[in-house]
N, CA, C and O atoms as a GROMACS GRO file, in nm:
protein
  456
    1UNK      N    1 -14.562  -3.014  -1.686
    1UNK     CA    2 -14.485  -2.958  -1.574
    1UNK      C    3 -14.398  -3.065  -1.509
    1UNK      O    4 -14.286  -3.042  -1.462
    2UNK      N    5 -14.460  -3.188  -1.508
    2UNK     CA    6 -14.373  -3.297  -1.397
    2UNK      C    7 -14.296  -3.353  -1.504
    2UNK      O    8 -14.188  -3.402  -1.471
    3UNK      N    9 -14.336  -3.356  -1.655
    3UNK     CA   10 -14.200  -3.420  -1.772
    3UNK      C   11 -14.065  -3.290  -1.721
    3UNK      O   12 -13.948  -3.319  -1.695
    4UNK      N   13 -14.117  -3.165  -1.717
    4UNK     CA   14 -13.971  -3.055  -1.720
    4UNK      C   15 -13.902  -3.060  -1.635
    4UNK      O   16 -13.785  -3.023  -1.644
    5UNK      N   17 -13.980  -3.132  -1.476
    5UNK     CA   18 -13.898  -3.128  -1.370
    5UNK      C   19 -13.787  -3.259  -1.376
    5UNK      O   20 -13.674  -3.268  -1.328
    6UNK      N   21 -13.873  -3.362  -1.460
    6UNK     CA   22 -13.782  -3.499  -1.449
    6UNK      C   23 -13.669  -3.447  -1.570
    6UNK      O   24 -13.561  -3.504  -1.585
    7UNK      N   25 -13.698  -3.370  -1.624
    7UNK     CA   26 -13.633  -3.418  -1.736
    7UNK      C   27 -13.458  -3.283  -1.718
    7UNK      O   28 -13.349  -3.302  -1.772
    8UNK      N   29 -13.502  -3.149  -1.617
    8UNK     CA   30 -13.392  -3.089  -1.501
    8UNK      C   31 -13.334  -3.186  -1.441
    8UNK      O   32 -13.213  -3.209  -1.449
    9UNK      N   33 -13.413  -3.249  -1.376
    9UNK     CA   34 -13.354  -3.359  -1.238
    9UNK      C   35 -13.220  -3.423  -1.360
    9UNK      O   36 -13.102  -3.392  -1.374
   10UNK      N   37 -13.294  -3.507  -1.419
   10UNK     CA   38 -13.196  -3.575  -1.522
   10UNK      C   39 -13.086  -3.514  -1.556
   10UNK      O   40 -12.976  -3.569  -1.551
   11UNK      N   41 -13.102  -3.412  -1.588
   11UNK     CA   42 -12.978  -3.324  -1.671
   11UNK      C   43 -12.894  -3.301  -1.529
   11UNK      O   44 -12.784  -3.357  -1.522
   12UNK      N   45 -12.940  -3.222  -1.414
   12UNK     CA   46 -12.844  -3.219  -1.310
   12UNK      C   47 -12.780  -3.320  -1.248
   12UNK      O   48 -12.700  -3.309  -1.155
   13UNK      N   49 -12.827  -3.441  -1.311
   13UNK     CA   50 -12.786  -3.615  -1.238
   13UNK      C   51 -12.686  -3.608  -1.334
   13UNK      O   52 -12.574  -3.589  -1.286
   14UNK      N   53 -12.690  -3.616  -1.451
   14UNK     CA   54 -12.576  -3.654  -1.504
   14UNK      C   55 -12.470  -3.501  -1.512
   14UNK      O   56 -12.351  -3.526  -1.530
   15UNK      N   57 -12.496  -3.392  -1.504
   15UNK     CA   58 -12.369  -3.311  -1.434
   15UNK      C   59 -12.252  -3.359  -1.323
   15UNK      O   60 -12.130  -3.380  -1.326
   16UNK      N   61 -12.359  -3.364  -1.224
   16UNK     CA   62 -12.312  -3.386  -1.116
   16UNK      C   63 -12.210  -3.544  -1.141
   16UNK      O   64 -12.104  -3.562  -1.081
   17UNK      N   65 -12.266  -3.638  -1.234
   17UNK     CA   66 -12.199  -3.742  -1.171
   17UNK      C   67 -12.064  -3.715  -1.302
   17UNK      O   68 -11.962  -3.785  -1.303
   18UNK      N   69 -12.089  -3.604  -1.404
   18UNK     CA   70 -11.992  -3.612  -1.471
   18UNK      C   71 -11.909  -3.533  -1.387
   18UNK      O   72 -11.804  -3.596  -1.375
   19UNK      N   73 -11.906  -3.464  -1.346
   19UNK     CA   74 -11.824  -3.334  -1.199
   19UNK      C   75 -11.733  -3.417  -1.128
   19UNK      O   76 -11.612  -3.397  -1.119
   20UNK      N   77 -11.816  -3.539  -1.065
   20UNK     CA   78 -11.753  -3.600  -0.936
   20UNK      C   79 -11.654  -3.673  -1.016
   20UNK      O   80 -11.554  -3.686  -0.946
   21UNK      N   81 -11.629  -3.752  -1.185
   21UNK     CA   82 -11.577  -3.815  -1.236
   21UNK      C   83 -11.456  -3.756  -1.293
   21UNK      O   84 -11.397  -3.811  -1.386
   22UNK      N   85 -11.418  -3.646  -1.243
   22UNK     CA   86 -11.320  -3.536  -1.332
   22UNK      C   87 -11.182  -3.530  -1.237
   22UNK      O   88 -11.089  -3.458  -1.274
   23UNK      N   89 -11.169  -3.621  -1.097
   23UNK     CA   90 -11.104  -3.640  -1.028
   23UNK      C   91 -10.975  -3.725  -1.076
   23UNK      O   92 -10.988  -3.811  -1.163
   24UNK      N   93 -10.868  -3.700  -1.026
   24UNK     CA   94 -10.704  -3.803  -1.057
   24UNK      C   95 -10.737  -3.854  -0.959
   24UNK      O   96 -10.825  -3.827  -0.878
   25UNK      N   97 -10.598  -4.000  -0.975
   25UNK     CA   98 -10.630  -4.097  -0.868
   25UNK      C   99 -10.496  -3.999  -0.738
   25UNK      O  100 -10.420  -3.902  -0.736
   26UNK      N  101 -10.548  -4.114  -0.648
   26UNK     CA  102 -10.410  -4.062  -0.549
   26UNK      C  103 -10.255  -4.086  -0.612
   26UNK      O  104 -10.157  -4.018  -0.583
   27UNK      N  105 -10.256  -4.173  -0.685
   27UNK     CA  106 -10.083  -4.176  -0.743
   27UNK      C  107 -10.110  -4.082  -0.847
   27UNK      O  108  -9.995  -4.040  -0.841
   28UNK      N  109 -10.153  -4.022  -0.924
   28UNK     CA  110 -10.172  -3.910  -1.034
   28UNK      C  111 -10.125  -3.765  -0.957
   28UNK      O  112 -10.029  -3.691  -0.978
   29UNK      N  113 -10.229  -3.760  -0.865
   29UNK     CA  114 -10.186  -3.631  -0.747
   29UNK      C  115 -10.069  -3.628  -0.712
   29UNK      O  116 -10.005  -3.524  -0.719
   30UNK      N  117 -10.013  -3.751  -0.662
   30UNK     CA  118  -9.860  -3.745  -0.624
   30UNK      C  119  -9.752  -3.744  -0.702
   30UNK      O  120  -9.636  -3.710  -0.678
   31UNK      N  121  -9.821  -3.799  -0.828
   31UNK     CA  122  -9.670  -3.738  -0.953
   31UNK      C  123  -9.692  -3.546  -0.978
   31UNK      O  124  -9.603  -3.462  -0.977
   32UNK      N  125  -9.808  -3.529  -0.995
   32UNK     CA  126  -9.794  -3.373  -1.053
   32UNK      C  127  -9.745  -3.310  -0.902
   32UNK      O  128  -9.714  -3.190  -0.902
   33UNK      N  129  -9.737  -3.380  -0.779
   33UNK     CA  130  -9.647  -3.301  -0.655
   33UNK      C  131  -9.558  -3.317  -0.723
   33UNK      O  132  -9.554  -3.243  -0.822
   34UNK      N  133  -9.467  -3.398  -0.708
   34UNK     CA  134  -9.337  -3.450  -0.710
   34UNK      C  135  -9.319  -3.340  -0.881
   34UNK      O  136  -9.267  -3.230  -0.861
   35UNK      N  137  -9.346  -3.359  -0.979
   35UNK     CA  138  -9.327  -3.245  -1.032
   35UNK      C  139  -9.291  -3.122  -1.062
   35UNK      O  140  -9.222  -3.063  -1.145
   36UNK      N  141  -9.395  -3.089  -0.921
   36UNK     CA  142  -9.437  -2.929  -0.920
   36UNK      C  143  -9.279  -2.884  -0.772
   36UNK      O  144  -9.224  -2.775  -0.758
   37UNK      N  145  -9.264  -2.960  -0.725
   37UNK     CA  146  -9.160  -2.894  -0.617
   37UNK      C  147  -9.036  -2.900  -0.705
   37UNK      O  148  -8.944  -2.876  -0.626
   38UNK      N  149  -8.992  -2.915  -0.804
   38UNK     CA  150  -8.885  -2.845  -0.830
   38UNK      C  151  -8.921  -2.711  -0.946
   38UNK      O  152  -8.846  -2.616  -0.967
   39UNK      N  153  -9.009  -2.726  -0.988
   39UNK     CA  154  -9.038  -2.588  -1.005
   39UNK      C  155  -9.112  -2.502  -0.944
   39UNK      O  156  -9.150  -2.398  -0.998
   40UNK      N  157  -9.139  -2.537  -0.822
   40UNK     CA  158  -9.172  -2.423  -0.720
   40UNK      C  159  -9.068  -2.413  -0.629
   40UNK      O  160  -9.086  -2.328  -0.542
   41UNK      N  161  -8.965  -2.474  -0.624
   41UNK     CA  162  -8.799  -2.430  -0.561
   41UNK      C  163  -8.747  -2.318  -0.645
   41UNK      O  164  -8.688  -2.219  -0.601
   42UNK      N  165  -8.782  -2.349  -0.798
   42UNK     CA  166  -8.659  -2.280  -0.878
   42UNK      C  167  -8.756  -2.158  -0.901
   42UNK      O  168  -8.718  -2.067  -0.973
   43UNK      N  169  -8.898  -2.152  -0.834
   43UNK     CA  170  -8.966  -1.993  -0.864
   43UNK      C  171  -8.893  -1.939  -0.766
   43UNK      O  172  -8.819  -1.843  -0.784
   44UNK      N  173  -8.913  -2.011  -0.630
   44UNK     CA  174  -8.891  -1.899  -0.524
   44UNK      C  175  -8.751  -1.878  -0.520
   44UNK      O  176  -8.705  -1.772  -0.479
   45UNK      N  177  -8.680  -1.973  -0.558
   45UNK     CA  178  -8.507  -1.902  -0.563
   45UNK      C  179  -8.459  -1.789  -0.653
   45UNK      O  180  -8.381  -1.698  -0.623
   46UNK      N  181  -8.549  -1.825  -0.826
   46UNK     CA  182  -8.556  -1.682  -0.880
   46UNK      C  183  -8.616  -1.575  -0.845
   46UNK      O  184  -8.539  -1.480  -0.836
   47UNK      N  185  -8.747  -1.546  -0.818
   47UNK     CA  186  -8.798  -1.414  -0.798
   47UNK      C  187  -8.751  -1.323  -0.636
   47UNK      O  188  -8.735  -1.202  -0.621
   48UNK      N  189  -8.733  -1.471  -0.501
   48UNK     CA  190  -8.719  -1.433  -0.409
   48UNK      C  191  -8.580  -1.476  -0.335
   48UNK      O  192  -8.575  -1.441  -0.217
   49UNK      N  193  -8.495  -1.529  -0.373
   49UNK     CA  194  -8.393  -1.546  -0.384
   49UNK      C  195  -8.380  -1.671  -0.218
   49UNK      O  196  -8.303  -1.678  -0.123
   50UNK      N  197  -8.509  -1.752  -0.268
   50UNK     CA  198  -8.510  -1.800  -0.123
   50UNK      C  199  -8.528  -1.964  -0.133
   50UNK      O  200  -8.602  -2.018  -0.216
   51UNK      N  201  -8.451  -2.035  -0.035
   51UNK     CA  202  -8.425  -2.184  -0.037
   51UNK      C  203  -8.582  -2.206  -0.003
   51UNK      O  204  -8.623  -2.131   0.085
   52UNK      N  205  -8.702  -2.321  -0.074
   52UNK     CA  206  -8.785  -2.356   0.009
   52UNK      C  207  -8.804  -2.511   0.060
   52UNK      O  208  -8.753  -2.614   0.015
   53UNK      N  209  -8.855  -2.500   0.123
   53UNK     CA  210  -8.908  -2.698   0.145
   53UNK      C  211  -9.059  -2.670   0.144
   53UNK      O  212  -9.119  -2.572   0.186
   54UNK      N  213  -9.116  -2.806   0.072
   54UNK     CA  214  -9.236  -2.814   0.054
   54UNK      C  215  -9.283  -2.948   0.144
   54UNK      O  216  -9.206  -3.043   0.153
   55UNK      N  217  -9.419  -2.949   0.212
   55UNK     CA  218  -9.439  -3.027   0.279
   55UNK      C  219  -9.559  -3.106   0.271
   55UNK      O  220  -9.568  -3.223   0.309
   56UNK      N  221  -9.663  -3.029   0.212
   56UNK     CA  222  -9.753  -3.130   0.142
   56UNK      C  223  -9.864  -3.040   0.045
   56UNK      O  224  -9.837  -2.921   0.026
   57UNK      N  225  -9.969  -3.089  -0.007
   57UNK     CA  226 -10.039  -2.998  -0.102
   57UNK      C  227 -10.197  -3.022  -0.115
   57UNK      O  228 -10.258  -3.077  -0.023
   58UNK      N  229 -10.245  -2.991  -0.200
   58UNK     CA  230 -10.398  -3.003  -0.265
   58UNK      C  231 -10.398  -2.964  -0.377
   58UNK      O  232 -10.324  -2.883  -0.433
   59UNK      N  233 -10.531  -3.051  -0.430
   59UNK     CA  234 -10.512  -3.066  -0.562
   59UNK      C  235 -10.667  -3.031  -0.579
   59UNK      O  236 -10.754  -3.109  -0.540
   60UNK      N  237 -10.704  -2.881  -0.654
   60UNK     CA  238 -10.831  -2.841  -0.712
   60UNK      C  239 -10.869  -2.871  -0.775
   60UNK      O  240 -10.846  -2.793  -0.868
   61UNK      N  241 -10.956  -2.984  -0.821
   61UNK     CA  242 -11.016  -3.031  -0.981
   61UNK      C  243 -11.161  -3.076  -0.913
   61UNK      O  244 -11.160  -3.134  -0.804
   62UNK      N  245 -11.263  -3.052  -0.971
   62UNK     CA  246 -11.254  -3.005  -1.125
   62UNK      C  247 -11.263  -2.844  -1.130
   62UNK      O  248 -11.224  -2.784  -1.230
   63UNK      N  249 -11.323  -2.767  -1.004
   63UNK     CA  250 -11.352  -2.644  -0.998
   63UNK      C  251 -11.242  -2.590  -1.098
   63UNK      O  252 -11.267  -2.596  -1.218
   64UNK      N  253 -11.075  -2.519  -1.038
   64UNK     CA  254 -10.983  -2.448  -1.060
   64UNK      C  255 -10.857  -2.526  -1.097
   64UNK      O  256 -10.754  -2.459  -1.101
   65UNK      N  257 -10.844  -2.688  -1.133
   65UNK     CA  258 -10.750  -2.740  -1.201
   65UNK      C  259 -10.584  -2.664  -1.146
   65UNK      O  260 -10.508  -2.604  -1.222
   66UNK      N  261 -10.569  -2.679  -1.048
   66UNK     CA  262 -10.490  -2.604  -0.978
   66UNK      C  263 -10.460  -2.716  -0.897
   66UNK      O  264 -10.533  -2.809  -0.860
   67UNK      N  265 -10.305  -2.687  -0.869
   67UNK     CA  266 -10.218  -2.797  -0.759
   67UNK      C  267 -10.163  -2.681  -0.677
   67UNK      O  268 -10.103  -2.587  -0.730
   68UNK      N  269 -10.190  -2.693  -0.526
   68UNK     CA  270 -10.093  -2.548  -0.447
   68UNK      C  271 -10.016  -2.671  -0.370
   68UNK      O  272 -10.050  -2.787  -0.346
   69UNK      N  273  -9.882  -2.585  -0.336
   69UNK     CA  274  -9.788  -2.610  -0.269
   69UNK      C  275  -9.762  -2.548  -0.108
   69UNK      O  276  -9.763  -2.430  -0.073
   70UNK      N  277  -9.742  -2.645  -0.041
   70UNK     CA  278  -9.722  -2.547   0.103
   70UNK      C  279  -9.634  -2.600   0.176
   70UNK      O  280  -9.623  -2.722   0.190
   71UNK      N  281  -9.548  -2.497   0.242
   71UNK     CA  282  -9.402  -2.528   0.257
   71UNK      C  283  -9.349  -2.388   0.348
   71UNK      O  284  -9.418  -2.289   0.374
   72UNK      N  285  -9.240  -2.406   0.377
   72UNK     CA  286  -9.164  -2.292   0.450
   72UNK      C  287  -9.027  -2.225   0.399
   72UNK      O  288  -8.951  -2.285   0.324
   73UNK      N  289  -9.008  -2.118   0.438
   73UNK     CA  290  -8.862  -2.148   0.427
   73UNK      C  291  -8.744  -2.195   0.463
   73UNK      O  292  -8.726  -2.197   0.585
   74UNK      N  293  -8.629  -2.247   0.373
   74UNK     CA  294  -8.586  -2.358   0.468
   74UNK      C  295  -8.540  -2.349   0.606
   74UNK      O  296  -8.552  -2.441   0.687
   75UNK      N  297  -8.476  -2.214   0.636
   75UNK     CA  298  -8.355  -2.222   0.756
   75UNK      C  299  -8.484  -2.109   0.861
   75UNK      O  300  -8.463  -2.056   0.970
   76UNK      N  301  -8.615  -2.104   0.775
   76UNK     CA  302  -8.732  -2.045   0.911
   76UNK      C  303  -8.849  -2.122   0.895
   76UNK      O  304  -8.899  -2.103   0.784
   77UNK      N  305  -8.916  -2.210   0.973
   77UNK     CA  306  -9.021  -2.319   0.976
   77UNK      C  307  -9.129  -2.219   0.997
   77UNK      O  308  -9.239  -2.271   1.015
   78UNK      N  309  -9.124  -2.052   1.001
   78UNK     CA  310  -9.273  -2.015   1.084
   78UNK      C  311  -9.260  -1.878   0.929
   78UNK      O  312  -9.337  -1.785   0.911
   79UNK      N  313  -9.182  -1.902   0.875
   79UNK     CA  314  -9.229  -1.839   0.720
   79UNK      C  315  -9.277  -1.910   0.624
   79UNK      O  316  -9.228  -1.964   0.525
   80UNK      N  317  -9.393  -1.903   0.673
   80UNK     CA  318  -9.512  -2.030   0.556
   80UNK      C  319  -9.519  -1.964   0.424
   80UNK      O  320  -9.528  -1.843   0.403
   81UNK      N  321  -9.514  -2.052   0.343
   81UNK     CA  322  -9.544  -2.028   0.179
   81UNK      C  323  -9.618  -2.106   0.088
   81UNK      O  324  -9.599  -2.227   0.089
   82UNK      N  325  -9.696  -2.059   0.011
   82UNK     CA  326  -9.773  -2.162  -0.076
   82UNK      C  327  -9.761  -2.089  -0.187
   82UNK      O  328  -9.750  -1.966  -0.197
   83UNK      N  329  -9.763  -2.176  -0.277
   83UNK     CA  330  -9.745  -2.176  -0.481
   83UNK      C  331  -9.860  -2.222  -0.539
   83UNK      O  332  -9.877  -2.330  -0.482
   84UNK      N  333  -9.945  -2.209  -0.612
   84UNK     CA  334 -10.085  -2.229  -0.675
   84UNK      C  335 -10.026  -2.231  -0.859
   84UNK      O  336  -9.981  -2.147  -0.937
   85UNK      N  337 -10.050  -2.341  -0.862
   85UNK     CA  338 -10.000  -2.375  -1.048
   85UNK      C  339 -10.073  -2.466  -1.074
   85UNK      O  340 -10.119  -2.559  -1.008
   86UNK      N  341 -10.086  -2.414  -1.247
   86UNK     CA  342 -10.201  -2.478  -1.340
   86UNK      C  343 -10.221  -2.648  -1.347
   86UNK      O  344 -10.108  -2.696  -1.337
   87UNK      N  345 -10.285  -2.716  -1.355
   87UNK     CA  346 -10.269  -2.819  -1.380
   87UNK      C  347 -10.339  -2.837  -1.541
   87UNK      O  348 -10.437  -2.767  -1.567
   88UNK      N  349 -10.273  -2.954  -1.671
   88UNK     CA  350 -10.146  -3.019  -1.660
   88UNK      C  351 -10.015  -2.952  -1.662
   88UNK      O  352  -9.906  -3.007  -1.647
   89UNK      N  353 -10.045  -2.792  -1.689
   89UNK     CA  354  -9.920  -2.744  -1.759
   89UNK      C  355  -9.791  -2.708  -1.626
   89UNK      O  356  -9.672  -2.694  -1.651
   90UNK      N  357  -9.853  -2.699  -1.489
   90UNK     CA  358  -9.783  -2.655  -1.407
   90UNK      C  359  -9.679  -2.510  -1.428
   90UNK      O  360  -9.560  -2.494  -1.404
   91UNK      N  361  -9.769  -2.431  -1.474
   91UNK     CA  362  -9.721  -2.292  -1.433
   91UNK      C  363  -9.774  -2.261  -1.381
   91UNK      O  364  -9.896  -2.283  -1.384
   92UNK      N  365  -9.709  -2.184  -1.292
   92UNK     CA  366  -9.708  -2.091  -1.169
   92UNK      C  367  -9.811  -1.994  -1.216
   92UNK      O  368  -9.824  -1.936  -1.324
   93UNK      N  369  -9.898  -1.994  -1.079
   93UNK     CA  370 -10.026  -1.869  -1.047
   93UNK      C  371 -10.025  -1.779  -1.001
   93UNK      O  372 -10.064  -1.670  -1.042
   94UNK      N  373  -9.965  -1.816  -0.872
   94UNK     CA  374  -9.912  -1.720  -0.776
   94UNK      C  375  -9.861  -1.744  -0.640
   94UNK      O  376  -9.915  -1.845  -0.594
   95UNK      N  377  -9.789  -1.699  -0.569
   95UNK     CA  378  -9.725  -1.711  -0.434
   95UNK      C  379  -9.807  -1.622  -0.342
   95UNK      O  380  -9.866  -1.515  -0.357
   96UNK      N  381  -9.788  -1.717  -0.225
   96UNK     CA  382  -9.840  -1.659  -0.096
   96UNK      C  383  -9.743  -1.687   0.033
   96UNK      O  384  -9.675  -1.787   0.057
   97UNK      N  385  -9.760  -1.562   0.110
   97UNK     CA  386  -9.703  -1.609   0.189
   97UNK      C  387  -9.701  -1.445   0.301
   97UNK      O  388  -9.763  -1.345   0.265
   98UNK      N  389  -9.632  -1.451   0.412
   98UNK     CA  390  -9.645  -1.315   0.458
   98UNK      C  391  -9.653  -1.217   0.366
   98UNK      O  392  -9.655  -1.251   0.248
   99UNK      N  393  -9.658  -1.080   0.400
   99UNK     CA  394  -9.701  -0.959   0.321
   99UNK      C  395  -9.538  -0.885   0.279
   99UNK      O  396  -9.508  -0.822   0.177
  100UNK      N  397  -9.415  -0.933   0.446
  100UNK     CA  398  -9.310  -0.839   0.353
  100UNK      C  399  -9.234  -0.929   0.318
  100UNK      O  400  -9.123  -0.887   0.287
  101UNK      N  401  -9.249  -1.051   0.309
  101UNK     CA  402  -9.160  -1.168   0.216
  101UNK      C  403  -9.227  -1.148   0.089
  101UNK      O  404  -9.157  -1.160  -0.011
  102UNK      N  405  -9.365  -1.115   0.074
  102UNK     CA  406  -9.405  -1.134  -0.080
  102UNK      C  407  -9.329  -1.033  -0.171
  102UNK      O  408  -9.266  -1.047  -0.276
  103UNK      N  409  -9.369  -0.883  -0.059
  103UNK     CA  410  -9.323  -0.774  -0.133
  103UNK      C  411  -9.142  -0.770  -0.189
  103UNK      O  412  -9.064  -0.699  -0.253
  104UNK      N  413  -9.144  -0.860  -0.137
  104UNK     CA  414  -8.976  -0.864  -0.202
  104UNK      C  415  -8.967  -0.945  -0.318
  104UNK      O  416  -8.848  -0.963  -0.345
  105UNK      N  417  -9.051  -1.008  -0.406
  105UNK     CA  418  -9.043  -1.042  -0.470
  105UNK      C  419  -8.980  -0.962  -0.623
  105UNK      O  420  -9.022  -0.847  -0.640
  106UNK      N  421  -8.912  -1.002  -0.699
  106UNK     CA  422  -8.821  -0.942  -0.797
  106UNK      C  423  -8.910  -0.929  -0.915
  106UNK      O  424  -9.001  -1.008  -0.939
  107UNK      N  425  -8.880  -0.829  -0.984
  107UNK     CA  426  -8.910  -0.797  -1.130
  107UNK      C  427  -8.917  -0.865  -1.230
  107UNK      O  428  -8.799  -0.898  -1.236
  108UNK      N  429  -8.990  -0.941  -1.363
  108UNK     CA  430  -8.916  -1.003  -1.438
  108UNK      C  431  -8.802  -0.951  -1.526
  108UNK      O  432  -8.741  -1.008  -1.617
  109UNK      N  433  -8.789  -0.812  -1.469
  109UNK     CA  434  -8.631  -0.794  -1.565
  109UNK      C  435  -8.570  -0.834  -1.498
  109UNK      O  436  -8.482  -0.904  -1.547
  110UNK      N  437  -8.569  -0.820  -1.346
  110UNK     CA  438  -8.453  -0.847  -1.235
  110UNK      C  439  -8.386  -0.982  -1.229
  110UNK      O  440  -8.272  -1.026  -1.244
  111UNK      N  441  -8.538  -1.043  -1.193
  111UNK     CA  442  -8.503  -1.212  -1.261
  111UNK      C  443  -8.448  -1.283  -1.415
  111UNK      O  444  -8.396  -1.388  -1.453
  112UNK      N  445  -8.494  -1.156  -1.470
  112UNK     CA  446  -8.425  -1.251  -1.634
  112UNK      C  447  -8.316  -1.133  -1.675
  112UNK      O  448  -8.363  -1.035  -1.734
  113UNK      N  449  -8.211  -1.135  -1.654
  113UNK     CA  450  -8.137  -1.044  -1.696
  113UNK      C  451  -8.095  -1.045  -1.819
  113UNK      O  452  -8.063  -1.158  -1.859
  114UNK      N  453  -8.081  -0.943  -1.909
  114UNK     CA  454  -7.991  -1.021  -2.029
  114UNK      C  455  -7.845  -0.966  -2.037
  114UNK      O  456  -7.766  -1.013  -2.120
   0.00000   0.00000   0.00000
């Protein structure tokens, strides 16, 4: 009984310290920003036809490997917006932001015309 418990303990010791080790450094985080804001400009100008500024972010790892963006729009500081994209590939997850700025969001036919 006390070998199965040491030998759990063990296995959850080295989870955990492999978990905490799955982290980027702070300059790693700040290139996949710097990255990710021009293609989270050129989402929200296609789908929503809207200028943004981005102002700072978070970075989900190891849980959801996800970088979100949070920002406004440009010419209104109290229309908050955030972008949630994959990390390494940085596509887009999804947008947030009020309920009737979202709903205006465009079609992908609308946006990709041919």
């Amino acid at each position: 009984m006390l070998r199965r418990i040491s030998k759990t303990s063990m296995i959850l010791f080295f989870i955990a310290i492999l978990t905490s080790c799955g982290g980027l450094s702070k300059a790693e985080k700040q290139e996949f920003y710097e990255k990710a804001i021009p293609i989270g400009q050129e989402y929200f100008k296609k789908y929503y036809e809207a200028e943004v500024e981005f102002n700072r972010y978070e970075v989900h790892l190891p849980m959801s490997s996800t970088i979100v963006l949070y920002g406004h729009v440009k010419d209104d500081p109290y229309t908050s917006l955030s972008l949630s994209l994959s990390l390494p590939s940085l596509k887009v997850n999804s947008a947030g932001g009020p309920g009737e700025f979202i709903k205006k969001r465009k079609s992908e036919d609308e946006a990709n015309p041919q």
